[in-house]
Backbone as JSON, one array per atom type, in Angstrom:
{
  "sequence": "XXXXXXXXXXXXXXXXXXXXXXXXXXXXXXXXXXXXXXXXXXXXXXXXXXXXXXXXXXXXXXXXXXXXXXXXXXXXXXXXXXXXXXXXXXXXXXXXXXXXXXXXXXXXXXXXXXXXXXXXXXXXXXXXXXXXXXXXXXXXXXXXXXXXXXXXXXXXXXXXXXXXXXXXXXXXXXXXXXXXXXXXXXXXXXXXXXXXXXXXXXXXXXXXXXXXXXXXXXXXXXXXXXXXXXXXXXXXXXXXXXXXXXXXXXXXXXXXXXXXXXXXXXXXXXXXXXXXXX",
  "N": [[29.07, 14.75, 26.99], [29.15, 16.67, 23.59], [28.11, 19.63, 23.09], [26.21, 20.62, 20.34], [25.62, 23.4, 19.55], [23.54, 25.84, 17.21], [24.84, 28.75, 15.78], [23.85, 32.16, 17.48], [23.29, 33.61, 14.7], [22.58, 31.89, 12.8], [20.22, 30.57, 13.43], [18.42, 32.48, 13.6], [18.56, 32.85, 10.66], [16.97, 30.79, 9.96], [14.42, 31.14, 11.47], [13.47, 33.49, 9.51], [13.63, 31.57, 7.7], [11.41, 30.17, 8.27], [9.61, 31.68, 8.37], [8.84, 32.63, 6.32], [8.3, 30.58, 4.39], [5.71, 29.68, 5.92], [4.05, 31.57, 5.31], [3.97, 31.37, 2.49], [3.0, 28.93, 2.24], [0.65, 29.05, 3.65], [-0.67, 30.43, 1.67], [-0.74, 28.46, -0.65], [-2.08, 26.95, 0.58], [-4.8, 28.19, 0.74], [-4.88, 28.7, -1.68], [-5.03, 26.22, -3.68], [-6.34, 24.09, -5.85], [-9.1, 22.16, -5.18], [-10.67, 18.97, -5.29], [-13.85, 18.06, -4.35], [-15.86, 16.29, -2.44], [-18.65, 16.14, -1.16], [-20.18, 15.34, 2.08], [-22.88, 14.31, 4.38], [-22.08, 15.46, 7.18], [-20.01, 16.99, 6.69], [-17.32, 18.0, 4.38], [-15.15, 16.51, 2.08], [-11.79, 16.76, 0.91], [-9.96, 15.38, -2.23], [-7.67, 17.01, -3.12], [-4.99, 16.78, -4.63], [-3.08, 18.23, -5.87], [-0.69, 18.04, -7.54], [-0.46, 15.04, -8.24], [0.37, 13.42, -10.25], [3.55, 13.98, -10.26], [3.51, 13.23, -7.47], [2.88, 10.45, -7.4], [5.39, 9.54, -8.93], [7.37, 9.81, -6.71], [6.12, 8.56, -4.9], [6.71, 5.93, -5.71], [9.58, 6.02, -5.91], [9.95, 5.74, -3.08], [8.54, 3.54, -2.53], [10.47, 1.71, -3.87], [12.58, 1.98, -2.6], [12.07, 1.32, -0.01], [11.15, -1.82, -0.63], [13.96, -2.86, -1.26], [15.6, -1.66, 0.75], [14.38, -0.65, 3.2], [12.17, -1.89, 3.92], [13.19, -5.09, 4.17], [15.0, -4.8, 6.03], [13.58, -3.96, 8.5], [12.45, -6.29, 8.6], [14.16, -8.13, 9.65], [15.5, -6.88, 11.3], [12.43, -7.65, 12.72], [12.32, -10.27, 13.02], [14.94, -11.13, 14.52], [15.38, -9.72, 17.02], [13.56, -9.79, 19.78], [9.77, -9.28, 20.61], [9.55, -8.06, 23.16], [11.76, -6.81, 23.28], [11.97, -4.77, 21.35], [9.95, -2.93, 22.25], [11.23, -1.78, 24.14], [13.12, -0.24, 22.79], [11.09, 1.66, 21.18], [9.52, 2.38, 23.31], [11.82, 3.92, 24.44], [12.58, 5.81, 22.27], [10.18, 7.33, 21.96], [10.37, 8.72, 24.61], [12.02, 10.67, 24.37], [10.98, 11.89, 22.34], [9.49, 13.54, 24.21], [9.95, 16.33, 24.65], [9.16, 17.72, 22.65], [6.81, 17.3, 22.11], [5.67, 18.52, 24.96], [6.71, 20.74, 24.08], [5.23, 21.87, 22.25], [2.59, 21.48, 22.89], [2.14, 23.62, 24.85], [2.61, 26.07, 22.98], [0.09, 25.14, 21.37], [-1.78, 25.99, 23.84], [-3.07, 23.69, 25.38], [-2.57, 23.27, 27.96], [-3.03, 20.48, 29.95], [-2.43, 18.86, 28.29], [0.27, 19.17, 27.62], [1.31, 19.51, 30.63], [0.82, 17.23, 31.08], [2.9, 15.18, 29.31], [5.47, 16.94, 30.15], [5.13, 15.81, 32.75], [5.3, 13.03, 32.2], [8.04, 12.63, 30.71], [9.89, 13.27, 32.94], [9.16, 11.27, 34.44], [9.88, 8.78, 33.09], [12.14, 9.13, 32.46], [13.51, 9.03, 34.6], [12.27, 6.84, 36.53], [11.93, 4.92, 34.67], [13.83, 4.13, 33.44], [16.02, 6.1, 31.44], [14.04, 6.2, 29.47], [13.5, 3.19, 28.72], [11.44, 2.04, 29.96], [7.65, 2.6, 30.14], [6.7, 4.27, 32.4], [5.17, 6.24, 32.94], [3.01, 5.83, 30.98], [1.86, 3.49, 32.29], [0.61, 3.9, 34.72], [-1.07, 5.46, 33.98], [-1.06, 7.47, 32.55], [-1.47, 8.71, 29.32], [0.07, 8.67, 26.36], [1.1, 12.14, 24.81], [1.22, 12.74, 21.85], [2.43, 15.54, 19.9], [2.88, 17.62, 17.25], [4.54, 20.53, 15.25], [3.3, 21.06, 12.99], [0.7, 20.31, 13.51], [0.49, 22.22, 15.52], [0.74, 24.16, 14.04], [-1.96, 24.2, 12.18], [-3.83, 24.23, 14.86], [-3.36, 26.99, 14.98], [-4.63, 27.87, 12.69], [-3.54, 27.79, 10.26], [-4.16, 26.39, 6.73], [-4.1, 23.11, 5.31], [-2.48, 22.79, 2.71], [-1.92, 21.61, -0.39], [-1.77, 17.88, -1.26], [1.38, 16.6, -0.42], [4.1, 13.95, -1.55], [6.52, 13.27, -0.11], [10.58, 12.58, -0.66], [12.24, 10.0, 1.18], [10.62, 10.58, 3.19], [7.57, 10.26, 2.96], [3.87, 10.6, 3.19], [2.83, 14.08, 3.22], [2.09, 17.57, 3.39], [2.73, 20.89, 2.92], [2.47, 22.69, 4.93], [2.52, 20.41, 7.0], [4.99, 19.45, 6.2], [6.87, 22.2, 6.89], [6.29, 22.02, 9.71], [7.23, 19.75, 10.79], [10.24, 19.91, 10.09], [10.41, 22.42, 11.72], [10.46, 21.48, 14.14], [12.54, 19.79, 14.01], [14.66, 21.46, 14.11], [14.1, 23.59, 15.73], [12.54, 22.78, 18.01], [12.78, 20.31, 19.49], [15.07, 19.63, 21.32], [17.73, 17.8, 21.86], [18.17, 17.18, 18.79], [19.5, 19.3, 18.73], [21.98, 19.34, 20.37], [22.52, 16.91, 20.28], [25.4, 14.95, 18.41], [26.11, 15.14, 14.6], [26.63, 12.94, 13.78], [25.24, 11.25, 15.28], [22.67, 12.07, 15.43], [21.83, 11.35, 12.43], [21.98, 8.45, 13.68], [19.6, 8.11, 15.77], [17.49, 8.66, 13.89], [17.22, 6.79, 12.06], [16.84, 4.84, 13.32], [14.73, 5.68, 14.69], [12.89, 5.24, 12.07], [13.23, 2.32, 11.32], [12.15, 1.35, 13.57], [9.49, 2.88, 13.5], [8.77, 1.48, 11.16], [8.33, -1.67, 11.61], [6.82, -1.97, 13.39], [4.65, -2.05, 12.13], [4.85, -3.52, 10.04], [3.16, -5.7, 9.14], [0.48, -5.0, 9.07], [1.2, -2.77, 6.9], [1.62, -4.33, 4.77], [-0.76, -5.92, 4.54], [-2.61, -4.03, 3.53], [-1.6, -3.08, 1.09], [-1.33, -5.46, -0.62], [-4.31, -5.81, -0.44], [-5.02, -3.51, -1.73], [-6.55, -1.52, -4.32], [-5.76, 0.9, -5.28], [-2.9, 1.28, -4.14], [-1.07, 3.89, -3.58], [-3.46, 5.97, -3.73], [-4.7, 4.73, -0.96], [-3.13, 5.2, 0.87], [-2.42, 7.89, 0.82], [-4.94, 8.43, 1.69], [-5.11, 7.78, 4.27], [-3.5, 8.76, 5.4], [-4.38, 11.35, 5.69], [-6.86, 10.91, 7.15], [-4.95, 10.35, 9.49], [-3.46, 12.42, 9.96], [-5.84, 14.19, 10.98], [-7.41, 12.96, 12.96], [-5.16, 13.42, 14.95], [-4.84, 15.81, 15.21], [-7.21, 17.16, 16.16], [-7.3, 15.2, 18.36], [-8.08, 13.04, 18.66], [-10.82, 13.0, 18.43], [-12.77, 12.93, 16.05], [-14.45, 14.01, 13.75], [-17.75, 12.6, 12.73], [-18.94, 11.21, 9.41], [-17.3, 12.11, 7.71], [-16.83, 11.33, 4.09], [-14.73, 9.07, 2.45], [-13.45, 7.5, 0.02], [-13.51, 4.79, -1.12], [-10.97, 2.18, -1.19], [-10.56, -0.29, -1.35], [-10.26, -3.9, -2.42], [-12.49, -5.4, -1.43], [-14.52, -3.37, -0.51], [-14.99, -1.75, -3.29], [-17.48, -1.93, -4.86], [-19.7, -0.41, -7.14], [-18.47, 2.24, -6.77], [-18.36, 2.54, -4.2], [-18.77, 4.93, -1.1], [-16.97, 5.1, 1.7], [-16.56, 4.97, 5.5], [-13.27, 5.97, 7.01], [-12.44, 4.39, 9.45], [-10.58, 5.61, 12.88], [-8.44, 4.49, 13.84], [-7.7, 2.68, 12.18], [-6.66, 4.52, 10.38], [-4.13, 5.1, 12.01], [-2.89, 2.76, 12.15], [-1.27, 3.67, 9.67], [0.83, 4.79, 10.51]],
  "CA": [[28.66, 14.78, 25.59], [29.73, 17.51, 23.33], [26.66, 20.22, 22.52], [26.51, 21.4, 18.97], [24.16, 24.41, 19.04], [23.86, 26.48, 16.03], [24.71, 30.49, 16.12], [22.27, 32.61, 16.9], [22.91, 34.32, 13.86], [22.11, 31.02, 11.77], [18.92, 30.44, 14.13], [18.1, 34.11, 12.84], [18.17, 32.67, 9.01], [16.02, 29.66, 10.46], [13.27, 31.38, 11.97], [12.97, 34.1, 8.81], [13.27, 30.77, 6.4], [10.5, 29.09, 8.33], [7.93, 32.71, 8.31], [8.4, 32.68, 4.41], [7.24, 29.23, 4.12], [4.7, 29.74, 6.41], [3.15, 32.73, 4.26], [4.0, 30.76, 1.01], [1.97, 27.26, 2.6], [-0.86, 29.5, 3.66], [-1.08, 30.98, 0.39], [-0.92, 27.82, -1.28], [-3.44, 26.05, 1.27], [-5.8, 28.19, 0.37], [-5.16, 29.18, -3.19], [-4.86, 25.6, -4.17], [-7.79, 23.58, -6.33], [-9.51, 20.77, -4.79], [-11.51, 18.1, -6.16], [-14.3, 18.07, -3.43], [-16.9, 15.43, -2.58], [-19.88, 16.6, -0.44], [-20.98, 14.44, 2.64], [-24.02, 14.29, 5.46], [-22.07, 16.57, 7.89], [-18.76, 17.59, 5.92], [-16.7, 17.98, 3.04], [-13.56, 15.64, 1.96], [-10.87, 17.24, -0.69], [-8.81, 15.05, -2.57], [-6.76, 18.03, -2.94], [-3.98, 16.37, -4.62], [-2.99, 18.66, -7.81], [0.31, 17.22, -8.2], [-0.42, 13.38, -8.23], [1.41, 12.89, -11.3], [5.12, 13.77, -9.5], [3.76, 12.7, -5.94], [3.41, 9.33, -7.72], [6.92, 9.11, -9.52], [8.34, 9.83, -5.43], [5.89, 7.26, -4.16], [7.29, 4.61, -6.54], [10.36, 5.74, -5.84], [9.88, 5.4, -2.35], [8.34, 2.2, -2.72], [11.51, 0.84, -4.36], [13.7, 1.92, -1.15], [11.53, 0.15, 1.07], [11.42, -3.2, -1.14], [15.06, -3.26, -1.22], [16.31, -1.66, 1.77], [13.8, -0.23, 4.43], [11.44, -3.35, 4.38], [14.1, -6.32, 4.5], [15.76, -4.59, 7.33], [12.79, -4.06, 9.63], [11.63, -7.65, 8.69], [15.4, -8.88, 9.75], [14.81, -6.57, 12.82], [11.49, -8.56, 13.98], [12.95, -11.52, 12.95], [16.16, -11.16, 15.78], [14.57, -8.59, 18.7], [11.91, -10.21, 20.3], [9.15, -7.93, 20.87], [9.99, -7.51, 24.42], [13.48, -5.47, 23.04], [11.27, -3.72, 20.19], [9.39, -1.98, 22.62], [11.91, -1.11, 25.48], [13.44, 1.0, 21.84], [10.39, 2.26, 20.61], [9.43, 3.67, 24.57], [13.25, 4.63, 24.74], [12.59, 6.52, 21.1], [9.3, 8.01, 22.56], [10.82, 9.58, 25.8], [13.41, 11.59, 23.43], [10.2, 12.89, 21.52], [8.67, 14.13, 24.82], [10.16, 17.51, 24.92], [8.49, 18.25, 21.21], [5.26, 17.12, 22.57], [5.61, 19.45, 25.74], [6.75, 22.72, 23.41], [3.76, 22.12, 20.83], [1.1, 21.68, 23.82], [2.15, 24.9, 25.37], [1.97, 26.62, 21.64], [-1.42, 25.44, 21.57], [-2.42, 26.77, 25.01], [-3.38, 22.72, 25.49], [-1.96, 23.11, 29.24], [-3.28, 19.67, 29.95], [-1.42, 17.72, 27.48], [2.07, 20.2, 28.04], [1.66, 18.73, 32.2], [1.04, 15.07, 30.49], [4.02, 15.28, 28.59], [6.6, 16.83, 31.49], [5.12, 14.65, 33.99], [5.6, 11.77, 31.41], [9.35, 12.9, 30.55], [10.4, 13.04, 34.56], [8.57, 9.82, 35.82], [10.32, 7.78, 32.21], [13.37, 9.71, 32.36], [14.1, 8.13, 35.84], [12.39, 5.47, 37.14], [11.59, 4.01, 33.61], [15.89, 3.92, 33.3], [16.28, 6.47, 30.72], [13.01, 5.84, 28.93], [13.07, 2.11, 28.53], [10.36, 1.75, 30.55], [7.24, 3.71, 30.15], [6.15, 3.87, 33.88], [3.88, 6.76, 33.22], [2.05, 5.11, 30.91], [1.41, 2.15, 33.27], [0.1, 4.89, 35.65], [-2.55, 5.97, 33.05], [-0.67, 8.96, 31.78], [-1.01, 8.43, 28.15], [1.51, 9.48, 25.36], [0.24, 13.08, 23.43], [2.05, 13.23, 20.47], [1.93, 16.75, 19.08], [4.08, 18.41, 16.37], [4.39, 21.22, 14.88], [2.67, 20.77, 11.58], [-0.82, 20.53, 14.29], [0.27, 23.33, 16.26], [-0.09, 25.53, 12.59], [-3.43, 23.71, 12.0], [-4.45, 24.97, 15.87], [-3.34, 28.79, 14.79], [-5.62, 28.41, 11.78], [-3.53, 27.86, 8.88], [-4.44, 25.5, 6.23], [-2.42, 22.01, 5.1], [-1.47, 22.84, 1.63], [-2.2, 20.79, -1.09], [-0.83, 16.85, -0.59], [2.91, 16.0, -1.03], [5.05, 12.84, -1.15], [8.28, 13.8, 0.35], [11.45, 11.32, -0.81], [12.33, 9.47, 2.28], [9.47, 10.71, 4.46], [6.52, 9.92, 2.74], [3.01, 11.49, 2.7], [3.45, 15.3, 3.74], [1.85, 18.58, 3.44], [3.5, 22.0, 2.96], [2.05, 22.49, 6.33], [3.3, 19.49, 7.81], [6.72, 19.55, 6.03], [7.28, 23.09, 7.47], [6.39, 21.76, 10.99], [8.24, 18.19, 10.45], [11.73, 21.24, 10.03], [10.48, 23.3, 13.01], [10.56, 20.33, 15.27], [13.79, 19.28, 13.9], [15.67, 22.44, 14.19], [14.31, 24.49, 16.78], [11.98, 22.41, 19.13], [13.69, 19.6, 19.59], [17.19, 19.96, 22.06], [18.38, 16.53, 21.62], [18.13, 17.1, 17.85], [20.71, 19.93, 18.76], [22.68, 18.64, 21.04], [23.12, 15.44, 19.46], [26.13, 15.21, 17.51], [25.25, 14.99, 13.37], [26.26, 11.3, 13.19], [24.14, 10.38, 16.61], [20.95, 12.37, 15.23], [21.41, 10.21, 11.77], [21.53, 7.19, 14.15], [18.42, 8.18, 16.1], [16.1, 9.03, 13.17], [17.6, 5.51, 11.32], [16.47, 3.35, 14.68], [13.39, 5.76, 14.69], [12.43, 4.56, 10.98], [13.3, 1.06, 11.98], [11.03, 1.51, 14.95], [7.91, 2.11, 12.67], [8.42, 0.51, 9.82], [8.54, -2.86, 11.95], [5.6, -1.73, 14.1], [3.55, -1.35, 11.24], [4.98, -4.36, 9.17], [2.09, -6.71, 8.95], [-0.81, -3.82, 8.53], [0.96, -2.11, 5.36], [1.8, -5.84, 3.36], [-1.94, -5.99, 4.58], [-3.15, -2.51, 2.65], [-0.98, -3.11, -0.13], [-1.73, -6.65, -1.39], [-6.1, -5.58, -0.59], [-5.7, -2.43, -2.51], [-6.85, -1.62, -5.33], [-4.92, 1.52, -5.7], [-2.2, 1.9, -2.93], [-1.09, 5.49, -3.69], [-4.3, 6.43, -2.61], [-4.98, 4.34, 0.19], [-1.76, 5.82, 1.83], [-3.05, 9.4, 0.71], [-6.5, 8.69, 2.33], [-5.15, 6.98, 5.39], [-2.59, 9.68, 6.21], [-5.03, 12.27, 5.91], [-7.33, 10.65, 8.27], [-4.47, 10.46, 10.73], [-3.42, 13.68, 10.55], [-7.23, 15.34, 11.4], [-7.41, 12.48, 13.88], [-3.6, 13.9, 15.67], [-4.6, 17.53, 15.09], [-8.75, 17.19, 16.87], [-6.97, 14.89, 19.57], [-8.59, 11.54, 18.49], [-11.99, 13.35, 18.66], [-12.61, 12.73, 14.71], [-16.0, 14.11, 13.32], [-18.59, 11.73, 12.09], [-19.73, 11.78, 8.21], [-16.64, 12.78, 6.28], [-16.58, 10.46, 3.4], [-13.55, 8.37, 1.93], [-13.88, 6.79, -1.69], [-13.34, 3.48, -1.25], [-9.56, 2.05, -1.8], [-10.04, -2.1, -1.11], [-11.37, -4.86, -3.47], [-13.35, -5.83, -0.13], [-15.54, -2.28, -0.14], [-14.8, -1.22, -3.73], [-18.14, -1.98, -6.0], [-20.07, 0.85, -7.4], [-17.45, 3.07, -5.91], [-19.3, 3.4, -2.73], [-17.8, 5.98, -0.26], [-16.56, 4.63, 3.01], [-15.5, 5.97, 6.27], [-12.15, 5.28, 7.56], [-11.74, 4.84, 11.01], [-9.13, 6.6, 13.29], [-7.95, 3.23, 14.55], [-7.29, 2.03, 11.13], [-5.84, 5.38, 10.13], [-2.94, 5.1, 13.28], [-1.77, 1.9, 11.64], [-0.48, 3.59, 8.71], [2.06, 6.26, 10.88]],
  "C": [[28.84, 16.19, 25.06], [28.4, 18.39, 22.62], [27.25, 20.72, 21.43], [25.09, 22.22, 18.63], [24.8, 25.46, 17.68], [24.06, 28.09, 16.58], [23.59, 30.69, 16.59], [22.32, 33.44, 15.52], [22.28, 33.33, 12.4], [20.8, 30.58, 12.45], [18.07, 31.29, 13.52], [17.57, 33.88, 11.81], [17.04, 31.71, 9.42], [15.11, 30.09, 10.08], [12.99, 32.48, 10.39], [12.84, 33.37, 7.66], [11.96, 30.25, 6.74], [8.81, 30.61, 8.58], [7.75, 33.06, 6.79], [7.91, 31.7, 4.25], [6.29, 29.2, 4.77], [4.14, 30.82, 5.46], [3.1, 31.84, 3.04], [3.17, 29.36, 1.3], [0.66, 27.86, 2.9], [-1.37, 29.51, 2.79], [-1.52, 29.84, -0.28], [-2.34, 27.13, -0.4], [-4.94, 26.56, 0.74], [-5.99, 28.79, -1.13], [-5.05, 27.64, -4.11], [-6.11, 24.73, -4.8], [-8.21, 22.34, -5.76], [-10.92, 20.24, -5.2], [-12.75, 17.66, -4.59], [-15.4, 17.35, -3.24], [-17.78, 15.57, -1.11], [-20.7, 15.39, 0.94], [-22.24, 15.25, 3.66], [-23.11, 15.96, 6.06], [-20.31, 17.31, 7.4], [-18.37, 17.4, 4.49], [-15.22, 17.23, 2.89], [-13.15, 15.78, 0.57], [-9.91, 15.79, -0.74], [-7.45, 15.6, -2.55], [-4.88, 17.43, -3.17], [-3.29, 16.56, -5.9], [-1.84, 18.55, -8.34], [0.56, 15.75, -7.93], [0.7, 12.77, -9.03], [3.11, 12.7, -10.85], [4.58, 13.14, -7.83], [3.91, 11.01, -6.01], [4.15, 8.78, -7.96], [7.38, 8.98, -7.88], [7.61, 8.63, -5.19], [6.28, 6.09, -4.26], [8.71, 4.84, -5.89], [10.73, 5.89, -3.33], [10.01, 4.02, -1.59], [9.41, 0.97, -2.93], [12.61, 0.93, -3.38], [13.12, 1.08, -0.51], [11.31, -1.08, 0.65], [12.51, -3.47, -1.3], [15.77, -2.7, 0.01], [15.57, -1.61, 3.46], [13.4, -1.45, 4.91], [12.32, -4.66, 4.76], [14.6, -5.89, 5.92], [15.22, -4.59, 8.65], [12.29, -5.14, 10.05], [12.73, -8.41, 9.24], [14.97, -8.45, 11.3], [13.74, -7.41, 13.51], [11.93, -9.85, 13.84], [14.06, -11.89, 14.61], [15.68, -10.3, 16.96], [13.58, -9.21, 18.64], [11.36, -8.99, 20.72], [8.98, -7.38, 21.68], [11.09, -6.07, 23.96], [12.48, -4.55, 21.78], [10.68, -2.76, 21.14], [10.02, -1.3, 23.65], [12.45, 0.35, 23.77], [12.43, 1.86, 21.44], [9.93, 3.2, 21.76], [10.86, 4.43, 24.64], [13.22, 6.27, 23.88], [11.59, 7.73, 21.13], [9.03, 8.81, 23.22], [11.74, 11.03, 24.69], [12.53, 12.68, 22.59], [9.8, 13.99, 22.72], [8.84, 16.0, 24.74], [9.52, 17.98, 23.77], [7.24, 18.34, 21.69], [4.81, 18.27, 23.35], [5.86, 20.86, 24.98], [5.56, 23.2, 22.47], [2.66, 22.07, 21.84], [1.49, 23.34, 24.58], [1.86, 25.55, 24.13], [0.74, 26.6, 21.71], [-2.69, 25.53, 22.9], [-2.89, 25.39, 25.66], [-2.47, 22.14, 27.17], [-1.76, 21.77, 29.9], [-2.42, 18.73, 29.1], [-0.18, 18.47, 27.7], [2.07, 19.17, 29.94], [2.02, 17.6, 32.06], [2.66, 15.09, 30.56], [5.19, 15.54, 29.41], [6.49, 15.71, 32.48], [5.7, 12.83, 33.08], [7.31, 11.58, 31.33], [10.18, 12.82, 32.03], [10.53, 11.59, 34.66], [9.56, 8.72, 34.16], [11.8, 8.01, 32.24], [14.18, 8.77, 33.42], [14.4, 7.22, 36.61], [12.15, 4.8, 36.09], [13.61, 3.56, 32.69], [15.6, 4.55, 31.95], [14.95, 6.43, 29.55], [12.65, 4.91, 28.17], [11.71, 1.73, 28.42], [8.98, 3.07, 30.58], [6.23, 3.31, 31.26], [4.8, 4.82, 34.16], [2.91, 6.32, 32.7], [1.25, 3.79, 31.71], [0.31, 3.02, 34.18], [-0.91, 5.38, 34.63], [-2.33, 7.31, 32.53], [-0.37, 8.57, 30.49], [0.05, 9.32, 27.26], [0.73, 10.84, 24.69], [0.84, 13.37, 22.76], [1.41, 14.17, 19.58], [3.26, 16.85, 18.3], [3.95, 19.46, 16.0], [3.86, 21.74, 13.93], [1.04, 20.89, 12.71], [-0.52, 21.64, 15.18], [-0.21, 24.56, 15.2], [-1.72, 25.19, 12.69], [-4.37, 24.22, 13.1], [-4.57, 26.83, 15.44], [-3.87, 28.82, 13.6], [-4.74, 28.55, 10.22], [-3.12, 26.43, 8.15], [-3.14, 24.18, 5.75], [-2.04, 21.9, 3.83], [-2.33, 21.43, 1.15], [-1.24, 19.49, -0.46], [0.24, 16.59, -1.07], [3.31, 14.88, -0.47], [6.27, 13.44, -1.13], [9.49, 12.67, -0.35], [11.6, 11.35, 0.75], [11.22, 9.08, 3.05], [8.32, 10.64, 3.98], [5.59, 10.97, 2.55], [3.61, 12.8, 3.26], [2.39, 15.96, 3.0], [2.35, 19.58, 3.52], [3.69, 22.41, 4.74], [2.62, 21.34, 7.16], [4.72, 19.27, 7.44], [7.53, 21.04, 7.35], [7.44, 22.65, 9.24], [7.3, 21.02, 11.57], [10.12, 19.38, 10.87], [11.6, 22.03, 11.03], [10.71, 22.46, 14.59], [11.9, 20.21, 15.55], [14.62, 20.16, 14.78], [15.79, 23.64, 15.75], [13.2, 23.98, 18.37], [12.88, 21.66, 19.93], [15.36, 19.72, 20.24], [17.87, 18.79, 21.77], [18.68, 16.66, 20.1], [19.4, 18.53, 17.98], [21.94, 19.73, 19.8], [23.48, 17.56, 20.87], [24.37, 15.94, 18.45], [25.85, 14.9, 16.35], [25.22, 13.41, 13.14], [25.43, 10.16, 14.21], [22.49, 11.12, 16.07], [20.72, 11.57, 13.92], [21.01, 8.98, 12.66], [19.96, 7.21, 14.46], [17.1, 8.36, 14.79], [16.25, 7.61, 11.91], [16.56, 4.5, 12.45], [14.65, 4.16, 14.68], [12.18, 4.88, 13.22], [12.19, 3.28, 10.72], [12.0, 0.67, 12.26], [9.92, 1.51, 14.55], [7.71, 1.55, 11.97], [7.95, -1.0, 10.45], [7.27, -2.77, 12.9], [4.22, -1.95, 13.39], [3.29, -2.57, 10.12], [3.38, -5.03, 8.58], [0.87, -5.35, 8.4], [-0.7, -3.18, 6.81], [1.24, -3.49, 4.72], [0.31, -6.13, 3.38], [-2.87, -5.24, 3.06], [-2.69, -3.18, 1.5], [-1.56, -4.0, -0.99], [-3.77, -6.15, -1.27], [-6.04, -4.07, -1.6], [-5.88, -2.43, -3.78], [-5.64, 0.01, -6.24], [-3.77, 2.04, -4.3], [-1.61, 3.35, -2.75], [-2.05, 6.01, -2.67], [-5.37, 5.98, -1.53], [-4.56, 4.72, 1.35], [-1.9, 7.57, 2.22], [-4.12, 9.4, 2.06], [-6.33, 8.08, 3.95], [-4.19, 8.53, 6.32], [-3.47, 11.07, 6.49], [-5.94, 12.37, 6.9], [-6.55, 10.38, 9.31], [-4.06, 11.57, 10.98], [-4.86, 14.33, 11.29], [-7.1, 14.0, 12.59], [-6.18, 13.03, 15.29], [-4.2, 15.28, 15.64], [-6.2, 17.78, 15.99], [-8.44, 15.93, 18.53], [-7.95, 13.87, 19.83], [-10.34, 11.7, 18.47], [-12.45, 13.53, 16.8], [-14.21, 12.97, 14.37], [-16.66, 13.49, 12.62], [-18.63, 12.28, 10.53], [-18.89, 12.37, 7.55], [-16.48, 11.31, 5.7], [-15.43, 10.4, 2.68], [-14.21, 7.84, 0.75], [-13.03, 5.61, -0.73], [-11.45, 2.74, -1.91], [-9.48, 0.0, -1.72], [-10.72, -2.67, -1.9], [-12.3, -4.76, -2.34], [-14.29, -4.52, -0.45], [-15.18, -1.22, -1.47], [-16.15, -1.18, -4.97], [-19.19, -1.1, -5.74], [-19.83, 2.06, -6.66], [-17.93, 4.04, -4.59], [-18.21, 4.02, -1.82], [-18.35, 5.15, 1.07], [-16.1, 4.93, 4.26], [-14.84, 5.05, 7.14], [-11.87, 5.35, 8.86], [-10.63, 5.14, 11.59], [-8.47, 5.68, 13.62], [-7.12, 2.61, 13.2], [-5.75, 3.34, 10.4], [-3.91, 5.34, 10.64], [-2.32, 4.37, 12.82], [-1.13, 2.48, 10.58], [0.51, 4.55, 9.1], [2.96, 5.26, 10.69]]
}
């Protein structure tokens, strides 16, 4: 296979594009206004001071995935039985591991960095290429880190909330990370040739959308406002991914479902519920 690494002198521009956006996402994280609602043992920002354009993307989000994303994943479970869905989705999983392993060393998280190699070996080999996920069978679970929670470990904030086109919810903070993964964690993502890393991040999109099917036609049709159901769900999965499923009691959610929406009682979202919307 033919490696396509970048210079180092375009690595160079990389790393001094990705310490200006890091200063410019701090800045904004914490110079930005948030709408803040007071609970028992915390505080929960809306923190979402461009709704107005994050809405126009979400719509136009929305309208990719009702004409192209959604039909295709629903064609997908339709023809792959869910035996072959998941040999791709562990296959898709193994390929992340090396991200996982460079962001647990970052955050000194030695313990999840061992997971993660030992996971990448034992799937790599005897799981045939990472069909099979043999460590998980063995009780070595998956730790999916990124780089967007390794900032959040070194203490700097997630930026007001953004809808990305393509990629959905986001954070300055988690965009920046989302691009540090890509470019410089990630070897397969350089290695790969440009029209095999489109494939992979096409079959990855696939991969959740179709995982996930049933849960978001769920959300959608019960909400009352889906925007920010998607807002409030992604936010509780990020702090759930970034505290390592250890999620602190008593931050309150506003309410997003007919089911739990009268006299706009505040609700809290569990981390379980959260996970379905990655």
């Amino acid at each position: 296979m033919k490696l396509n690494i970048a210079p180092k002198n375009n690595i160079a521009r990389i790393l001094r594009g990705i310490t200006v956006l890091l200063l410019v996402g701090s800045f904004v994280g914490c110079a930005s206004t948030e709408e803040t609602i007071q609970g028992e043992n915390d505080s929960y920002s809306v923190n979402d001071p461009y709704e107005n354009f994050n809405r126009m993307t979400f719509q136009l989000n929305q309208g990719l995935d009702n004409v192209i994303i959604g039909p295709i994943a629903r064609g997908y479970i339709a023809v792959v039985p869910q035996w072959g869905r998941e040999r791709v989705n562990d296959a898709l999983n193994n390929l992340g591991e090396p991200v996982n392993f460079a962001n647990s060393v970052l955050q000194l998280d030695i313990e999840r960095a061992i997971a993660s190699f030992v996971r990448f070996g034992f799937n790599s080999t005897f799981g045939i290429a990472g069909l099979f996920d043999i460590a998980g069978e063995m009780g070595l679970e998956r730790a999916d880190e990124d780089f967007g929670q390794t900032l959040s470990v070194w203490g700097f904030g997630e930026g007001p909330y953004v809808v990305l086109p393509f990629f959905g919810p986001s954070s300055p903070r988690d965009g920046i990370g989302m691009a540090a993964d890509m470019l410089l964690l990630d070897p397969f993502s350089r290695a790969l040739r440009s029209h095999e890393r489109y494939q992979r991040m096409i079959a990855r999109g696939i991969d959740q959308r179709s995982a996930y099917n049933d849960e978001l036609e769920t959300l959608e049709s019960t909400s009352i406002d889906f925007y920010a159901a998607m807002r409030e769900l992604y936010r509780q999965h990020r702090l759930d991914k970034i505290r390592n499923g250890d999620v602190a009691p008593g931050i309150p959610i506003p309410s997003i479902t007919f089911d739990d929406s009268s006299d706009q009682e505040i609700s809290q979202v569990s981390s379980s519920d959260a996970k379905s919307a990655e």
